[in-house]
C-alpha positions as CSV (number, residue, x, y, z in Angstrom):
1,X,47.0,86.3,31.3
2,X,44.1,88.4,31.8
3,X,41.5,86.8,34.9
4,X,38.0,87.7,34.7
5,X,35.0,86.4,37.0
6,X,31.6,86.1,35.4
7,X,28.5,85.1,37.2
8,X,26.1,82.4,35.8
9,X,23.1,84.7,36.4
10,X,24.6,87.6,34.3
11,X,25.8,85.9,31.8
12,X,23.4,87.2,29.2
13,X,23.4,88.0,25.2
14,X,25.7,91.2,25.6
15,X,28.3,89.6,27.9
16,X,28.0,86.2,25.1
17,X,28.8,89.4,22.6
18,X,31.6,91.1,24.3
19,X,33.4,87.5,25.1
20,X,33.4,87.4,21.1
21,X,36.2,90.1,21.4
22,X,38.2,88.4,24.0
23,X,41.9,88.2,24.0
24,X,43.6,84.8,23.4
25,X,44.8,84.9,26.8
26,X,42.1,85.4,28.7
27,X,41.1,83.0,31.7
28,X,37.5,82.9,32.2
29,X,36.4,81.3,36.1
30,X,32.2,80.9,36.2
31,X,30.2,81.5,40.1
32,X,27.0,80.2,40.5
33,X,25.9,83.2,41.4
34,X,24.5,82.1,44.1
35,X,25.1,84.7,47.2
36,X,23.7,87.2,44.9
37,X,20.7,85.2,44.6
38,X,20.4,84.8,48.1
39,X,20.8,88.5,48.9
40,X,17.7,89.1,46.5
41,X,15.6,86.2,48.5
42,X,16.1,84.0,44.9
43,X,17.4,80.7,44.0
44,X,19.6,79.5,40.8
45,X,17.8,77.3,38.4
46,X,20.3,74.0,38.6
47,X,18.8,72.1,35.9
48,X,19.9,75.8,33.9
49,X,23.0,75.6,35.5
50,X,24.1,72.4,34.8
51,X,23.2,72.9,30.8
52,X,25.5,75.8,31.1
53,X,28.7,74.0,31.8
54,X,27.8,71.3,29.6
55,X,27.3,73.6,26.5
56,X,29.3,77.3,27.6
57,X,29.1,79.5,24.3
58,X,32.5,80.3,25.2
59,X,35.3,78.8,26.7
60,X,35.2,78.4,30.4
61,X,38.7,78.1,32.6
62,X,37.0,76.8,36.1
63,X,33.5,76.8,37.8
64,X,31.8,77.2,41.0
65,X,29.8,74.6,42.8
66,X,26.3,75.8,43.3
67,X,26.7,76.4,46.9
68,X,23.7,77.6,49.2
69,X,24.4,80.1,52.0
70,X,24.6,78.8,55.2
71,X,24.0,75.5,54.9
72,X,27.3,73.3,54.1
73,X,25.0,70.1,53.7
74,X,23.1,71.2,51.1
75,X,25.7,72.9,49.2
76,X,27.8,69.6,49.2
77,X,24.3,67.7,47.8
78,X,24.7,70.1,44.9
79,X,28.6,69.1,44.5
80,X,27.9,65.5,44.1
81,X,25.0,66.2,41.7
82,X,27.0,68.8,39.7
83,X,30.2,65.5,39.7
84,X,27.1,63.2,38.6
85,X,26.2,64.9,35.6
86,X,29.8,64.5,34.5
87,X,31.2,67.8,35.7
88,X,33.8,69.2,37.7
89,X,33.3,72.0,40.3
90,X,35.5,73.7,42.4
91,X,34.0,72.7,45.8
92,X,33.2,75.9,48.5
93,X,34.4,75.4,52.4
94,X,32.0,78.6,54.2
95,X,32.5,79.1,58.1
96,X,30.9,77.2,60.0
97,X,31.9,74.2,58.6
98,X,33.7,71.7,60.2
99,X,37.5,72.2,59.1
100,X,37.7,68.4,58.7
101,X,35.2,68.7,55.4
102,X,38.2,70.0,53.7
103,X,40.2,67.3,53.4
104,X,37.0,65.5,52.1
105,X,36.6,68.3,49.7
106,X,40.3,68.1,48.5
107,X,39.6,64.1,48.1
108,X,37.7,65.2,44.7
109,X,39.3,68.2,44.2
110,X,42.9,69.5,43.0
111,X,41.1,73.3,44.0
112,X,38.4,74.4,47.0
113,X,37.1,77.8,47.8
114,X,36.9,79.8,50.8
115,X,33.7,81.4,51.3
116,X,32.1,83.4,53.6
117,X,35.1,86.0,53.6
118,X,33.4,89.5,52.4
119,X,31.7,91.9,54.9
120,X,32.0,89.6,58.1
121,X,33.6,89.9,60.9
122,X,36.7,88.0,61.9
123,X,37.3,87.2,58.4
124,X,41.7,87.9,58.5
125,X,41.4,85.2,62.2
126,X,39.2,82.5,59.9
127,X,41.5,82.7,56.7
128,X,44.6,82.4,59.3
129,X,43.2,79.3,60.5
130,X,42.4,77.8,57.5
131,X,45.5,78.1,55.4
132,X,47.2,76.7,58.9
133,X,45.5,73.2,57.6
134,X,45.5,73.9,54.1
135,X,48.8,74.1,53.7
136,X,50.3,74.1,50.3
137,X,47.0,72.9,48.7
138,X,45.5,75.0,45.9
139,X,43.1,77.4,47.7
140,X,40.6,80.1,45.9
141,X,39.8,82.7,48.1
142,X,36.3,84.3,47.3
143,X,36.1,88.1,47.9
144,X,39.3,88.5,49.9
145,X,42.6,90.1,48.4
146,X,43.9,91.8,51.4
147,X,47.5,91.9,49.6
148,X,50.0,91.4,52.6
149,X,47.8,87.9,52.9
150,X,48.1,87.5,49.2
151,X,51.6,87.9,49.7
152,X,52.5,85.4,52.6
153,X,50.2,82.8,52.0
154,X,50.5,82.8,48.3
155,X,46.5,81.2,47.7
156,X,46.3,79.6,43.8
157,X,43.3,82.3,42.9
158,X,41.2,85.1,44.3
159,X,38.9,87.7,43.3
160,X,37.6,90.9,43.6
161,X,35.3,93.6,41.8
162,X,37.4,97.0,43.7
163,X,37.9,97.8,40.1
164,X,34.5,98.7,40.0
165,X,35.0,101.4,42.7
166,X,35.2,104.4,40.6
167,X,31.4,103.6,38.5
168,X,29.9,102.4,41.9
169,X,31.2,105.1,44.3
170,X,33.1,107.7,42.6
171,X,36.3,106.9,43.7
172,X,39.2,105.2,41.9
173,X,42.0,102.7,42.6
174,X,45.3,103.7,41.5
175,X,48.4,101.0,40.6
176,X,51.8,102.8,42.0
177,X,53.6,98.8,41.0
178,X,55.5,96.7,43.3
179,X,52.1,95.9,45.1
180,X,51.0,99.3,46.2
181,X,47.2,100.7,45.6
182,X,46.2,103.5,46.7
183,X,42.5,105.2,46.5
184,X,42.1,108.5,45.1
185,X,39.1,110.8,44.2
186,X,38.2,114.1,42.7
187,X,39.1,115.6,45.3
188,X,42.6,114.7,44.9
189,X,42.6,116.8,42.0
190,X,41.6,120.2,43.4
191,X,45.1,121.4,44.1
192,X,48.4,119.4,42.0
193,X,48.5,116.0,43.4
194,X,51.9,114.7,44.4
195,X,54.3,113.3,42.1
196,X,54.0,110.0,43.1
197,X,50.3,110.0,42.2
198,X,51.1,111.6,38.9
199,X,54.0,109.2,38.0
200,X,51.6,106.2,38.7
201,X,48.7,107.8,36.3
202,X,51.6,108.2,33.3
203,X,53.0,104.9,33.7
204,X,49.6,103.7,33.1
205,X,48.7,105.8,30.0
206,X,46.8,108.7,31.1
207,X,47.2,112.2,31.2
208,X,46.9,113.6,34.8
209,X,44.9,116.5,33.5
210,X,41.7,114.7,32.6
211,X,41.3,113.6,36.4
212,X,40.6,117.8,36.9
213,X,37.2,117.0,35.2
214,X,34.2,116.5,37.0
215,X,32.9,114.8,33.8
216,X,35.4,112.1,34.0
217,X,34.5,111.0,37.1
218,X,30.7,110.7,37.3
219,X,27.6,109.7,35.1
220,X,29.4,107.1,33.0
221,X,30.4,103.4,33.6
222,X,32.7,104.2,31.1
223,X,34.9,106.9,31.3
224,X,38.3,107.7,32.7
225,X,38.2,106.9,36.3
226,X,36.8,104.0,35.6
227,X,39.2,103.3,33.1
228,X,42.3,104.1,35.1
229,X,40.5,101.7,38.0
230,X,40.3,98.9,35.5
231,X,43.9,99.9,34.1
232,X,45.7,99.6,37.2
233,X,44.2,96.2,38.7
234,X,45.2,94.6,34.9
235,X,48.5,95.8,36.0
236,X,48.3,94.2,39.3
237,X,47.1,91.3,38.6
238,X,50.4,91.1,36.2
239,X,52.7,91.9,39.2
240,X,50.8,89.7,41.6
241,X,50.8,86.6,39.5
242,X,54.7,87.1,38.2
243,X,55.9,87.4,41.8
244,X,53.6,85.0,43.8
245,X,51.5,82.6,41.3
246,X,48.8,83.6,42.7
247,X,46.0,84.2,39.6
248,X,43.8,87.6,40.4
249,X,40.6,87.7,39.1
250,X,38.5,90.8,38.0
251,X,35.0,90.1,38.8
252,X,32.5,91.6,36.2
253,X,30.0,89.4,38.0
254,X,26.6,92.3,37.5
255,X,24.2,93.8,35.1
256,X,26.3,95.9,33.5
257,X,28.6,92.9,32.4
258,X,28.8,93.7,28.4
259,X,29.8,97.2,29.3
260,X,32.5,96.4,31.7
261,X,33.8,93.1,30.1
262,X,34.0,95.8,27.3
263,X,36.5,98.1,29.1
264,X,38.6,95.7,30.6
265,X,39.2,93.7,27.1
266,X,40.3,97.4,25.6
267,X,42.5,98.6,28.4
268,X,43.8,95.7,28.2
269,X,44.3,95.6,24.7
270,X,45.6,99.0,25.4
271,X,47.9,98.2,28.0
272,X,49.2,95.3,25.2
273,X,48.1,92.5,27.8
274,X,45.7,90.7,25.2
């Protein structure tokens, strides 16, 4: 399967155009969006929301509550309206929650997300803690993919946009298999890198030499650092999912949406996983 992310609040006419070439296999999970609302001191429409998921232009996997930051009341008030209007979100735990709302959570719920994960501190303590009373319960873990966590705990789902690394910063993520990513840059490629790094970029379908090229690392969403980025977390979300279950989802949750839904459904397509 290929797991992709998309945010309510990006989900304009070119990503609508770009889900038209989707693969068959392709699972699609929806956020509110709302964190990156918060972050730019804005609020979702709900009443926008809410026609969303009951009329998606294309076909949606799972969904998001509309949670608000911060304030675990409120974003359970937006739950029960969301379940009122005949829909079923995936219900968000945050810290600073009482641990006991879980198991209320998991009451309505075959699926709950952890958020508050990305950027904070104590964040490896917190998701300890929580999969200690989870247990074997279906957990999506929003942000976080440390993979030696991934690996013990075993979570349902989880997501990420490091595959956007090499159009945001420059720098790409490189898929050795067996779980190993390392990050490499331009840099890298001043002098021959090692033959490990050069194995890894074959096995994925590129020619070492076009990572010499100043061109195909900056001024394009598009080119070949980003496409070996996108290339390798395809293949690792492959790996992770055969070996643990866990589903790894590529967020493409930003303005550039149609462009990188885009890339992904070609390397893919490329990499014969659509």
């Amino acid at each position: 399967m290929l797991n992709i992310l998309l945010s309510f609040p990006y989900v304009d006419d070119g990503v609508i155009r770009a889900m038209g070439s989707a693969p068959d296999n392709v699972r699609i999970l929806l956020d509110s969006g709302a964190f990156t609302a918060w972050k730019a001191g804005t609020e979702i429409d709900f009443d926008a929301y809410i026609a969303f998921l009951k009329d998606p232009p294309f076909p949606i996997w799972r969904y998001m509550t509309l949670d608000v930051v911060g304030d675990p009341t409120r974003t359970e008030a937006n739950t029960k309206r969301l379940r009122d209007a005949g829909l079923n979100p995936i219900p968000i735990f945050t810290r600073g929650d009482s641990i006991d709302r879980i198991d209320e959570m998991y009451l309505d719920s075959d699926l709950v997300a952890l958020g508050g994960l990305v950027g904070t501190r104590g964040n490896t303590g917190f998701v300890r803690g929580v999969m200690r009373h989870i247990g074997d319960r279906r957990v999506h873990w929003l942000g976080f993919t440390r993979h030696q966590f991934l690996c013990y705990y075993r979570p349902y789902s989880v997501d990420a946009a490091n595959w956007q690394s090499a159009a945001r910063y420059g720098s790409s993520y490189l898929y050795h298999g067996r779980g190993k990513m390392t990050q490499i840059n331009r840099s890298d490629f001043h002098e021959k890198p090692s033959a490990e790094t050069m194995t890894a970029i074959r096995r994925l379908g590129f020619d070492p030499k076009l990572f010499q090229h100043e061109q195909n690392w900056r001024g394009s969403r598009t080119n070949f650092a980003v496409r070996l980025c996108a290339s390798s977390y395809i293949r690792y979300m492959q790996d992770l999912e055969r070996q643990t279950g866990t589903r790894f989802f590529m967020s493409c949750g930003c303005e550039a949406g149609e462009i990188y839904l885009t890339l992904v459904f070609e390397e893919a397509q490329r990499l014969r996983c659509g």
